[in-house]
C-alpha positions in Angstrom: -16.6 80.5 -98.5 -15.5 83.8 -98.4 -11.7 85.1 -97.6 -9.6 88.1 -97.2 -5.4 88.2 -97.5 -3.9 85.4 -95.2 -2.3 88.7 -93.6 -5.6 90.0 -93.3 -7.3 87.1 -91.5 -10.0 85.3 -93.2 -13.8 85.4 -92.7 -15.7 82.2 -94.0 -19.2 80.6 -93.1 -19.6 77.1 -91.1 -21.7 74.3 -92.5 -24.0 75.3 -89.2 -24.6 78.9 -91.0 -22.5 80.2 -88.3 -19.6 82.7 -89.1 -15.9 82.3 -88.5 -13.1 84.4 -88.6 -9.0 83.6 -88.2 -6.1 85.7 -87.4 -2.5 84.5 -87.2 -0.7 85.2 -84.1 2.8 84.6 -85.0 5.0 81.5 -84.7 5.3 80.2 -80.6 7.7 77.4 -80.1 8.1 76.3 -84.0 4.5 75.9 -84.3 2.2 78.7 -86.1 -0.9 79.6 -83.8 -4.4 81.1 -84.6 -7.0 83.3 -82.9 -10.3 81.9 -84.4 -13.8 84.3 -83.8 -17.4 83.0 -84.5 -20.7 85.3 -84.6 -24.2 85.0 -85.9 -23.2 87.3 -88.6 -20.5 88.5 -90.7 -20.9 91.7 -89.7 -19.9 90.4 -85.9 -17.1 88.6 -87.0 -15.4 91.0 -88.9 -15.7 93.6 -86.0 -14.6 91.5 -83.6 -11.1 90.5 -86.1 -11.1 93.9 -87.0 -10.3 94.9 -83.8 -7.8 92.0 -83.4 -5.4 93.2 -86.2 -5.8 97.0 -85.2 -4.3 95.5 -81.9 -1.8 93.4 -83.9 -0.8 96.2 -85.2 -0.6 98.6 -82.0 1.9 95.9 -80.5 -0.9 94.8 -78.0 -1.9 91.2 -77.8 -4.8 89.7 -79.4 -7.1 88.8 -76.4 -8.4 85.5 -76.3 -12.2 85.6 -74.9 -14.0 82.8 -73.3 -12.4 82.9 -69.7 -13.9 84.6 -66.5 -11.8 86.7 -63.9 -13.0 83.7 -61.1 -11.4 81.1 -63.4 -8.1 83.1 -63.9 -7.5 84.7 -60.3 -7.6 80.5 -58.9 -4.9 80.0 -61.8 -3.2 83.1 -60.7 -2.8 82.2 -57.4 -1.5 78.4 -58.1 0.4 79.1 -61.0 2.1 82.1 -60.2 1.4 83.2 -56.1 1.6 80.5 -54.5 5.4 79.0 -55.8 6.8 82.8 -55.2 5.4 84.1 -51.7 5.3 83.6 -48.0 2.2 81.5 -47.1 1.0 84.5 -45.0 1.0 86.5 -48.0 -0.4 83.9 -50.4 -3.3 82.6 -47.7 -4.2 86.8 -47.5 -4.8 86.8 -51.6 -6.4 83.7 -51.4 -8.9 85.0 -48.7 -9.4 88.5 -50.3 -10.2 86.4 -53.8 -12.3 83.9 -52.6 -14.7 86.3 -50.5 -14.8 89.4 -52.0 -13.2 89.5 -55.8 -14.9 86.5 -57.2 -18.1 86.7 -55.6 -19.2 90.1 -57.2 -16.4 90.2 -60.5 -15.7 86.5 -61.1 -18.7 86.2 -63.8 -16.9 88.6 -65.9 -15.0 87.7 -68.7 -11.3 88.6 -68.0 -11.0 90.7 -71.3 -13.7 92.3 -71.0 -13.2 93.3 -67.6 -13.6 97.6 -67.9 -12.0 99.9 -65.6 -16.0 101.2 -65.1 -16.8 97.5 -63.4 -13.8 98.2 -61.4 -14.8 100.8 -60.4 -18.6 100.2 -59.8 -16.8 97.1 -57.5 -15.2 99.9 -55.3 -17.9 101.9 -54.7 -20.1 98.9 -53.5 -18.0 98.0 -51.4 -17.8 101.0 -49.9 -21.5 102.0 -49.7 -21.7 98.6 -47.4 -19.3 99.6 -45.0 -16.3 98.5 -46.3 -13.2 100.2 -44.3 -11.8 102.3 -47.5 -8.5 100.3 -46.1 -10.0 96.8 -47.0 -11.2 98.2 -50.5 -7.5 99.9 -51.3 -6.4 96.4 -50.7 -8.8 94.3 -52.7 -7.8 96.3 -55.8 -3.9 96.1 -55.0 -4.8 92.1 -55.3 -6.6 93.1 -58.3 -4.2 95.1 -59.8 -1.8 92.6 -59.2 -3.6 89.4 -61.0 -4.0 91.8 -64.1 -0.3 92.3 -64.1 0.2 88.7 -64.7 -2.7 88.6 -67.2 -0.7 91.2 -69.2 2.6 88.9 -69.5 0.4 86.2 -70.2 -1.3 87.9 -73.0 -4.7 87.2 -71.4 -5.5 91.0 -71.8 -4.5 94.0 -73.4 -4.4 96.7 -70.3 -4.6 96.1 -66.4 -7.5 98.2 -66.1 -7.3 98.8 -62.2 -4.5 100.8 -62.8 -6.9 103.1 -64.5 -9.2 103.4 -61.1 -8.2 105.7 -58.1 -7.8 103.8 -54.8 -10.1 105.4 -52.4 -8.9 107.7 -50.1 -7.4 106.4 -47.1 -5.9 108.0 -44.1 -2.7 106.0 -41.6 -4.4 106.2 -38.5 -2.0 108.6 -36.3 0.2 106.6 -34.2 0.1 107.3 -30.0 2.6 105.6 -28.3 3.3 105.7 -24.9 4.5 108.7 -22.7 7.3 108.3 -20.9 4.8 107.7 -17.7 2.8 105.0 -18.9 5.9 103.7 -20.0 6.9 103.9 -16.5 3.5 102.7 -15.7 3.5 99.6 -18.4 7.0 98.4 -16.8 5.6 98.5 -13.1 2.1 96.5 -14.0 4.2 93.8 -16.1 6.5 93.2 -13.5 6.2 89.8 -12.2 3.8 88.4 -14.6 4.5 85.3 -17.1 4.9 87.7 -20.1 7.1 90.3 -18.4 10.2 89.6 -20.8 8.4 89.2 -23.3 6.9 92.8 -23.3 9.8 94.4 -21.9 12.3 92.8 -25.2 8.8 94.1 -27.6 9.0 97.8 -25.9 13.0 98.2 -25.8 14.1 96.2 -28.9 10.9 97.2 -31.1 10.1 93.4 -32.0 7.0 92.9 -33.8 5.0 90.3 -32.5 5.6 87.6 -34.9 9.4 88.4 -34.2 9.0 88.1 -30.9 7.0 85.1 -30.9 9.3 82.9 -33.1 12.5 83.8 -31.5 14.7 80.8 -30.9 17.0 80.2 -28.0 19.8 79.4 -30.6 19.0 83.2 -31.8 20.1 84.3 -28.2 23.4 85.5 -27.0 23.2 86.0 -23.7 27.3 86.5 -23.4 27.9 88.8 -26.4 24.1 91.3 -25.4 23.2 90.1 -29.5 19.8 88.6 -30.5 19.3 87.5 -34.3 15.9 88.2 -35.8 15.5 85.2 -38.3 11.8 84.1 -38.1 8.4 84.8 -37.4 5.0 82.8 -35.9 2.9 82.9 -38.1 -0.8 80.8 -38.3 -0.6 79.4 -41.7 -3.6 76.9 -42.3 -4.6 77.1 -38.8 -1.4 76.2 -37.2 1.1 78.2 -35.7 4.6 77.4 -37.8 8.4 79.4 -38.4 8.3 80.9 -41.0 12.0 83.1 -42.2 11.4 86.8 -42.6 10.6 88.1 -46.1 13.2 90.9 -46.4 17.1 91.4 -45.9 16.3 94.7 -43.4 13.9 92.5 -41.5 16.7 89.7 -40.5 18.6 91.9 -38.4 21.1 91.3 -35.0 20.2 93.6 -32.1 22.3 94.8 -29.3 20.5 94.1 -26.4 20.7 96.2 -23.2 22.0 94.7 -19.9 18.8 94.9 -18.0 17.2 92.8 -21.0 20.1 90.8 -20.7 19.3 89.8 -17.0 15.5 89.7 -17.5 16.2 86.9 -20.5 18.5 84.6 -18.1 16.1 84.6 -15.1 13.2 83.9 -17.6 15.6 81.2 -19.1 15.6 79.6 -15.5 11.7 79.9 -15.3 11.7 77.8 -18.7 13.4 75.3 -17.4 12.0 75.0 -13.9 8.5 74.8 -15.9 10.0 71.9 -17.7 11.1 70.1 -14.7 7.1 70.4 -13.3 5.4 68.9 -16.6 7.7 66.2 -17.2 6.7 64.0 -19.8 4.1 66.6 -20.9 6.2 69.1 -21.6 7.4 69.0 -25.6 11.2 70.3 -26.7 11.0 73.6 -27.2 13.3 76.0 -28.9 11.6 78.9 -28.5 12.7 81.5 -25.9 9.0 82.5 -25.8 6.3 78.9 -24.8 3.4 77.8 -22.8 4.2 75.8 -19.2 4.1 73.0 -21.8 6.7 73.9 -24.3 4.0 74.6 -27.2 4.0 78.5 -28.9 2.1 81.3 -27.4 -1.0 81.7 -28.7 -1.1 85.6 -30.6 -5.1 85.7 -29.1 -3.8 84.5 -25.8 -0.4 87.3 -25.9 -3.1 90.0 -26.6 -5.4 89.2 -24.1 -2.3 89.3 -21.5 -1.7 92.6 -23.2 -5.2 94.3 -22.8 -5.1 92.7 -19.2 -2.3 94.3 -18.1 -3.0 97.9 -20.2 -5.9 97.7 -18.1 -3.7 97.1 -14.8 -1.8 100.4 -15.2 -4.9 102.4 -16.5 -3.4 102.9 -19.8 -6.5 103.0 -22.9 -6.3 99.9 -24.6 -4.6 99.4 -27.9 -2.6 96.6 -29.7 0.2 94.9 -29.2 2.0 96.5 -31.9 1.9 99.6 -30.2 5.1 98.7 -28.4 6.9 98.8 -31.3 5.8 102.4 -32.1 6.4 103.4 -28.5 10.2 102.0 -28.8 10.6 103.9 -32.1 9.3 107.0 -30.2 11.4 107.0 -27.0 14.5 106.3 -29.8 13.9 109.5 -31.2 13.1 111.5 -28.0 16.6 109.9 -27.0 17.9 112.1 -30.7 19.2 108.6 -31.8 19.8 109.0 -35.4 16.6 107.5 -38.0 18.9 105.6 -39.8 19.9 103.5 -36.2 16.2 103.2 -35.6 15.4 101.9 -39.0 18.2 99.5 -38.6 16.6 98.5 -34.8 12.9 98.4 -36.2 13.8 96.5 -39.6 12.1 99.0 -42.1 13.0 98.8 -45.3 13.3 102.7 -46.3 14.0 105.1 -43.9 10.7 107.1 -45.5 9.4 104.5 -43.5 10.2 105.1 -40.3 9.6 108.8 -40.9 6.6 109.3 -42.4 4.8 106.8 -39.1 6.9 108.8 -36.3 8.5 111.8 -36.9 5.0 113.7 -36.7 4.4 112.6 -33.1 8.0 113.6 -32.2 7.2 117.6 -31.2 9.8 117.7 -28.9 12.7 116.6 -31.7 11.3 119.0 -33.8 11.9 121.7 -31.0 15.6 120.1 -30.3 16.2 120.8 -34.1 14.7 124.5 -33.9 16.7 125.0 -31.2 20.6 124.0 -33.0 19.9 126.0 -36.0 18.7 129.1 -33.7 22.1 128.2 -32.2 23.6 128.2 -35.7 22.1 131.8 -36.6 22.8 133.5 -33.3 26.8 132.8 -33.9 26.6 134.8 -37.0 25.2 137.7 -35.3 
């Protein structure tokens, strides 16, 4: 048997000719732990403990080998995603994982992984027709495992921090001008969904807010609704779910036409309960099928697309009422910080960098005061 300094690590040949090397890691819970390396050779060993105490030594951790990205990414996400996030958030890692990440990096072994696998990963998915949106995101999820990798001592970097996203450009935002706003309002009128579009295009809802409002969130007396939850489909069924962020539970003035609209549709409600009897389940949600069950998203955007189609505006999504309620807000010069408050966005960068470059005539309005400013100096 041969051995270096116990501070050194030791190298020392198995019965089975095989060669083994130890390091000491340092004292974890009153107990002294190891890192032991085996190789055909000495040669192998002592490169591979070599490198160990050079890290020792940097203040990196000593990586422990043996365990592939698949294996860690489904720990990652019981162990550490799935106690800490929203379901919606945890089933969109789990999804992104299980059918792109592990299928073409999950044979790796996590400390090994290099930031030129990473990389290669990226481009692939590109070259198939990946939307440079999708890839951005996959090595976000990425990116994020690795982080908990690094406080688990599992590796010594996060190498997709050392690859460039691709590029990707926000797709401009259109809303609606103020005539096929005029347009929208006339071809709604009437129909089953009327209120429901009318509160998304005036209060700037998104469509999960929308969706999960409660009647007990209404307050038809005092013109206040309270944004709490969303509907969301979380393992195939549509559920509650709270809002993730303090900006996003907000209470909304609510304008006296929306006011009325929300009352005569609270009558509707009712009168629809009356008709399906027994069929119809409790329901505490302002917006419900004849038979007291959620909306369907699908079935809200087909409604949508019907009635875009109606007032011969181009079809879009459904979230493009939001965008047009932030735009007529800022034609109306009301200031960003109300409309971030209204919309729920968490940094009022936010709100600008998505609007303010669709907003030519606010730019004009602003032109204007300061030419207003400068001509009283002359």
């Amino acid at each position: 048997m041969s051995k270096r300094g116990q501070n050194e690590g030791s190298i020392y040949k198995r019965k089975d000719g095989r060669w083994a090397g130890a390091i000491n890691l340092g004292y974890q819970n009153g107990k002294l732990k190891r890192k032991t390396f085996y190789g055909m050779t000495r040669a192998e060993v002592a490169g591979k403990l070599n490198s160990a105490l050079s890290d020792q030594k940097k203040g990196l951790p000593v990586i422990i080998e043996g365990q592939k990205l698949g294996q860690f990414l489904t720990r990652w996400l019981d162990d550490s995603v799935k106690p800490k996030v929203r379901p919606n958030t945890y089933y969109s890692y789990e999804g992104h994982v299980r059918l792109y990440l592990k299928p073409e990096l999950g044979h790796i072994q996590l400390a090994k992984l290099s930031p030129q696998q990473v990389q290669s990963f990226m481009r692939t998915q590109l070259d198939i027709g990946r939307s440079p949106r999708l890839v951005k995101y996959l090595r976000t999820v990425l990116r994020v495992a690795l982080n908990q990798a690094l406080k688990w001592n599992l590796v010594a970097r996060n190498v997709a921090t050392l690859v460039d996203p691709p590029r990707y450009i926000q797709p401009e935002v259109v809303p609606f001008s103020s005539d096929q706003v005029k347009d929208f309002i006339a071809a709604i009128r009437g129909d089953r969904l009327e209120t429901l579009f009318l509160l998304m295009l005036t209060m700037g809802l998104r469509k999960g807010e929308a969706l999960g409002l409660r009647w007990e969130d209404v307050h038809l007396d005092s013109n206040l609704i309270c944004i709490q939850n969303s509907l969301q489909r979380i393992d195939k069924k549509l559920q509650l779910v709270e809002l993730k962020t303090t900006r996003s539970r907000r209470s909304l003035s609510v304008p006296e036409t929306i006011v009325s609209a929300l009352r005569s549709h609270r009558v509707k409600q009712l009168e629809d309960k009356m008709l399906a009897g027994e069929r119809c389940k409790e329901s505490r949600l302002v917006f419900a099928t004849s038979l007291g069950t959620p909306l369907n998203p699908r079935n809200v955007l087909r409604s949508f697309h019907r009635l875009l189609s109606k007032a011969k505006i181009p079809q879009q999504g459904v979230h493009n009422l939001r965008h047009s309620c932030a735009s007529l807000l800022l034609q109306q010069n009301v200031h960003a910080r109300t409309i971030i408050e209204v919309l729920g966005h968490s940094r009022i960068g936010v709100t600008m960098d998505t609007y303010s470059h669709v907003m030519p005539q606010t730019m004009q309005a602003a032109a204007e005061v300061m030419n207003s400013v400068l001509a009283g100096r002359k």
